[in-house]
N, C-alpha and C positions, 0 to 999 in steps of 0.2 A: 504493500500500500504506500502509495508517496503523501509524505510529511505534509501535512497543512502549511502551505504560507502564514506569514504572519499577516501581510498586507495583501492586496490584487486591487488593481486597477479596477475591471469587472467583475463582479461574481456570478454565474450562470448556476442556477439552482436547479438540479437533473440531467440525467447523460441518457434519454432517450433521444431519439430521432433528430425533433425540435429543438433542443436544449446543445447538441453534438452538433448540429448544422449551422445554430447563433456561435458556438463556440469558433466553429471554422471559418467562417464567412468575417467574424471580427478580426482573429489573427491575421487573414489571407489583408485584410484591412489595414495592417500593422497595429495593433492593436496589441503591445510585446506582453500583457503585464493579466492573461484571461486566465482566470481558474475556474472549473467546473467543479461543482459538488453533489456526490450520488451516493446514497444510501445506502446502498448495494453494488450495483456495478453497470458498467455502461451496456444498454438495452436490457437489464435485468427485470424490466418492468411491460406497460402496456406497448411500447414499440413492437416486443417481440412477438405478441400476442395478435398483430395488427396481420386483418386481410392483406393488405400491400398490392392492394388496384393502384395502378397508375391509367388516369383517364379522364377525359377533360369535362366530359360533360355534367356541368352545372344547370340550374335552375335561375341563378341570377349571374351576371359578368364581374362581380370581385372574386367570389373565388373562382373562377373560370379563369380570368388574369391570370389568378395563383399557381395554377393546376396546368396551365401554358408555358408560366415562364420556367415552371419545375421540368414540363417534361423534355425542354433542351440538356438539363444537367442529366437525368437519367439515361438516355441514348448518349449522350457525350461524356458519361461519367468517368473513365480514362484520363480526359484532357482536363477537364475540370473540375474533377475533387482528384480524383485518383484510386487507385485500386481496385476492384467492383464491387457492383451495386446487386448482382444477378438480374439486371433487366429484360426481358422477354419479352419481344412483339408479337402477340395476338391476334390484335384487334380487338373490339367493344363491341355488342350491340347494349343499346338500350332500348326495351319495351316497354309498350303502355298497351291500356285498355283503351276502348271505344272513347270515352268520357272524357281522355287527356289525349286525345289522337293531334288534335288542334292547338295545346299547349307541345307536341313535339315540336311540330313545324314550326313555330315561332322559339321556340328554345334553341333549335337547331340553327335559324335566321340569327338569331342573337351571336351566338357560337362562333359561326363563318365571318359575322361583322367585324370578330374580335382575331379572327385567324385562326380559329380551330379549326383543321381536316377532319370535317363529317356532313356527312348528307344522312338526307332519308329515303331509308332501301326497302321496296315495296314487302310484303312478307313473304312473297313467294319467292321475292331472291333469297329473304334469309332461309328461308328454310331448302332452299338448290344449295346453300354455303354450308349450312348445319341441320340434316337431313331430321336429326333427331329431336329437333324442340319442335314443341305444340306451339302453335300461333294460332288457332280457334276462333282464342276468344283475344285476340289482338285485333287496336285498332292501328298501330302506328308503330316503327322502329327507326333507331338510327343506326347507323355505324361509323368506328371510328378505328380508320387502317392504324395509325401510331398507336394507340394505346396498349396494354399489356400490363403486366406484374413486375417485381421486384422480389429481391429477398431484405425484407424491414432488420434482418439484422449486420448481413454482410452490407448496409447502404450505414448502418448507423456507425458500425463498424469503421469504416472508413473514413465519414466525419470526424470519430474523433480521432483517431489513426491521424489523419490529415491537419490538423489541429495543434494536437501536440509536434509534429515537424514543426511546425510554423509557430512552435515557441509557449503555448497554451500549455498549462497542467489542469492533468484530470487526477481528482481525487477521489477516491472510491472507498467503500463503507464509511461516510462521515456524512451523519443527519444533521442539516440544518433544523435548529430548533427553534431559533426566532431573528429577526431582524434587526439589529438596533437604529432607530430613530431618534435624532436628538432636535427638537423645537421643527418638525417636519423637512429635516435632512436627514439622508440615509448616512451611517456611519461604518458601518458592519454586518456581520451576522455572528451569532451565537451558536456553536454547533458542538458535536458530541467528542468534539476533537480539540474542542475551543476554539477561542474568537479571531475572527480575521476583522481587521479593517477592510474596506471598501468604499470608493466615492459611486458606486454601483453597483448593481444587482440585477438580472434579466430570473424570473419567476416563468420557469419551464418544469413545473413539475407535475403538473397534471389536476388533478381534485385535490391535492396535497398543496396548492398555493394558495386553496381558502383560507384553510388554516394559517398559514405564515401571514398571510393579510390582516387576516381579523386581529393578531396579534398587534398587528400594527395600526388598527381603528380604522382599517377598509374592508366593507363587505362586498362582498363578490358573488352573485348568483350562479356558482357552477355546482353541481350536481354530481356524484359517482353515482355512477348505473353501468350494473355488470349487463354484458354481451358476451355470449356463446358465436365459437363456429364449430364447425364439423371438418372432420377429412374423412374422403371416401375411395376406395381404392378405382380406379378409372377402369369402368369395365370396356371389355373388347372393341365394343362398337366408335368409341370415342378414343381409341388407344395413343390415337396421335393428338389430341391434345382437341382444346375448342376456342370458342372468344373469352372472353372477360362479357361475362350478363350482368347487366343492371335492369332487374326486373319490377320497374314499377306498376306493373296489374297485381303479380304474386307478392311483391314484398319482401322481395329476396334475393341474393347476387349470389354469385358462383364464377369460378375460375381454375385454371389446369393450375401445377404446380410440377415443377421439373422433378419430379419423386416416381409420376405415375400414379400421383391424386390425383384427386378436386377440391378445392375449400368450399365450404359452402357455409352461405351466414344467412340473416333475416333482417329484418329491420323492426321489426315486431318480438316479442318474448324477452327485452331486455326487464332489469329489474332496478329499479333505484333502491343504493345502501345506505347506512347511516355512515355517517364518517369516520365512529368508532370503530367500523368493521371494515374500513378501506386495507388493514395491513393483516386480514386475518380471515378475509372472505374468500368462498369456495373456488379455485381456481381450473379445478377440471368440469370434466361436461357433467351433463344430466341427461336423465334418459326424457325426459317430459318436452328438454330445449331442443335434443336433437331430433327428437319425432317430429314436433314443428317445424324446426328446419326442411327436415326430408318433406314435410306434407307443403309445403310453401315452394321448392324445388319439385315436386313430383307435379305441379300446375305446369309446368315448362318445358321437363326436362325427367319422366318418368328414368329411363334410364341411368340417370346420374343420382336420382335419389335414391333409388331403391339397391344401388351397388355397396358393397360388404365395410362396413364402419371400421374407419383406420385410428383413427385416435380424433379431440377436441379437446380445446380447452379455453377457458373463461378470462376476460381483461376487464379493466373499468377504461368506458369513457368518461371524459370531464365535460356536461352538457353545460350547456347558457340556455338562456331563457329563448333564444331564437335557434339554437344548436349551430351556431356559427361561431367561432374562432373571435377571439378578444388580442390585438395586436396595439399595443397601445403602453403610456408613461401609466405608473399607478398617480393617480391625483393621491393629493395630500404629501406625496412621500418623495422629494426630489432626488434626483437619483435614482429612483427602482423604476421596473420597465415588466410587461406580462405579457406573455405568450401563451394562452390558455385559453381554454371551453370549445377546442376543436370537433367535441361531438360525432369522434370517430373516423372523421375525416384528415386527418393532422398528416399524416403517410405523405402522401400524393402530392402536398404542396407543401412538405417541408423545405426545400434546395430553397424556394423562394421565401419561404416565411424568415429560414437564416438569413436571407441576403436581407430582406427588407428590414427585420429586428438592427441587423448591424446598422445598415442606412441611414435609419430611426436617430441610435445611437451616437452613430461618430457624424453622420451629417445635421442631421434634427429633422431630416424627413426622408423615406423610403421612396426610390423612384423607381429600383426592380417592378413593381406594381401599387397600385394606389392603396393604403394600407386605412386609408379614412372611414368606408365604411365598417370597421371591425372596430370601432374605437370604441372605449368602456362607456362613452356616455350616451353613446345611442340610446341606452335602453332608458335613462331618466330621462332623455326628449323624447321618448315614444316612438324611436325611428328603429324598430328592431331592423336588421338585415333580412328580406325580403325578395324573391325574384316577381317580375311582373306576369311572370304565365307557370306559376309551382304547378306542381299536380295535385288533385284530387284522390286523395286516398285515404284511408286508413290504418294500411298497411308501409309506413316509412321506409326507404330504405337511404342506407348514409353511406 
């Protein structure tokens, strides 16, 4: 384990994904003086846990932005972090019922405004391209040729790998336990290792930054709510692999995985926990989550659900009250900085939430992509984060 500094320039609180991509994106900044701190150890947490869709299509254009300006570093990950990310080109479909046929096309019109490569493929092509999904009861699909998967731990992996070259210490098993503020300047933090000074602090640690906040007299409406997936062994018919689904009729996604899986998840069946139980809740499957699963996938995709159960297991995401990402200074506390309430989504457009956190930081505004509407105070002006054509469902998926 490396020795706690005594001081840091910044301090980055969490070594998944998010917190490892702020870390690198600073350094690569010159930024000589970054330390990360992780409770456990880097990707030890919900990173690893994460589907790791990479794929663009949004419901509104900020994180669409996000999710574009990320998928240059994933195909280019070599040149521009280094080492690999496991990236996989697929492709995407995305499905709707009848009811949201008409928000695709306008989703999809938004998308191409913004420079995403996707159209809309009538169903009968998709199903000439993926013989085996039901389209029935489909009104409407897109696709999207670039998209594809990752591996969330070989990509975080290498953030911080990339990081520490470029001068960054990462410290591992050492809990941050509170923040020190003095008359609303950030001065430090308190931790299990003892104290470090700091003229900064970036709050990446997931449903674990409420806690540090409220310590510090800011409340923060993010949520843990456990999420299950599934892996299934990829039966014969699919043996060479499929797209990336985002299935909004069924309420469900699924994806090949270079093993001779499938992941499979929902968007329905998560469970909100208390906080008390964020370091102690059940982290494998259940038979009640993955039957849901399988019956939310067997609406699409009967073959890939009903194939021989490989393993699952349980993460928390950090919700916000609109389930969008909070990128933003903490008010009250100068100096501290929060990357939270990703709401499951946080994977895909981490390469750009690092660049933009850094931006934030050393320029005093993100120009990677416009980081304004994910700002804390949306939600006391009543401007949650919103797309102008969401879908219609009851069955979510993230």
């Amino acid at each position: 384990m490396t020795d706690l500094p005594k001081t840091a320039d910044t301090v980055i609180v969490g070594a998944g994904v998010v917190g490892c991509s702020i870390a690198f994106h600073l350094a690569q900044a010159g930024v000589r003086d970054v330390v990360v701190l992780e409770r456990a150890h880097v990707c030890a947490g919900n990173t690893r846990k994460s589907g790791a869709l990479v794929r663009m299509h949004y419901q509104n254009a900020p994180e669409a932005r996000l999710a574009l300006a990320s998928l240059r570093y994933f195909q280019e990950w070599g040149d521009l972090v280094g080492y690999a990310c496991g990236f996989t080109t697929t492709g995407a479909a995305i499905v709707v019922g009848r009811e949201n046929a008409e928000r695709l096309h306008q989703n999809v019109t938004m998308l191409r405004s913004i420079g995403v490569d996707t159209r809309v493929i009538s169903l009968d092509e998709l199903q000439q391209l993926q013989p085996f999904v039901v389209t029935d009861d489909l009104g409407a699909a897109a696709y999207e040729p670039q998209s594809g998967y990752a591996d969330p731990v070989l990509t975080t992996q290498s953030f911080a790998r990339r990081a520490r070259e470029l001068g960054a210490t990462i410290c591992e098993g050492v809990r941050v336990e509170a923040l020190r503020v003095e008359r609303g300047r950030l001065r430090g933090l308190h931790t299990s290792a003892g104290d470090i000074a700091a003229g900064r602090v970036v709050l990446a640690a997931g449903p674990w930054t409420v806690g540090l906040l409220r310590d510090a007299a800011v409340e923060l409406d993010v949520r843990p709510v456990r999420a299950e997936i599934a892996f299934v062994r990829r039966p014969p018919e699919v043996a060479g692999g499929h797209f990336v689904y985002l299935d909004m009729k069924s309420g469900s996604y699924f994806r090949p995985t270079g093993d001779g899986l499938s992941l499979l998840g929902t968007g329905t069946g998560r469970r909100p926990i208390a906080e008390d139980e964020m370091d102690t809740y059940d982290e494998g499957s259940t038979d009640r989550i993955v039957s849901l699963i399988r019956g939310r996938i067997r609406e699409r995709a009967p073959v890939i659900a009903d194939a021989p159960f490989a393993r699952g297991h349980a993460g928390l995401y950090d919700v916000s009250p609109d389930e969008k990402a909070i990128l933003d200074r903490v008010p009250g506390v100068d100096g501290a900085y929060m990357a939270v309430g990703f709401s499951g989504t946080g994977f895909k457009t981490s390469p750009a939430v690092g660049a933009c956190m850094a931006e934030l930081i050393t320029e005093g505004r993100a120009t990677t992509a416009d980081i304004t509407p994910f700002r804390f105070a949306r939600f006391a002006e009543g401007r949650p984060l919103r797309g102008e054509w969401e879908y219609v469902s009851d069955r979510a998926v993230h």
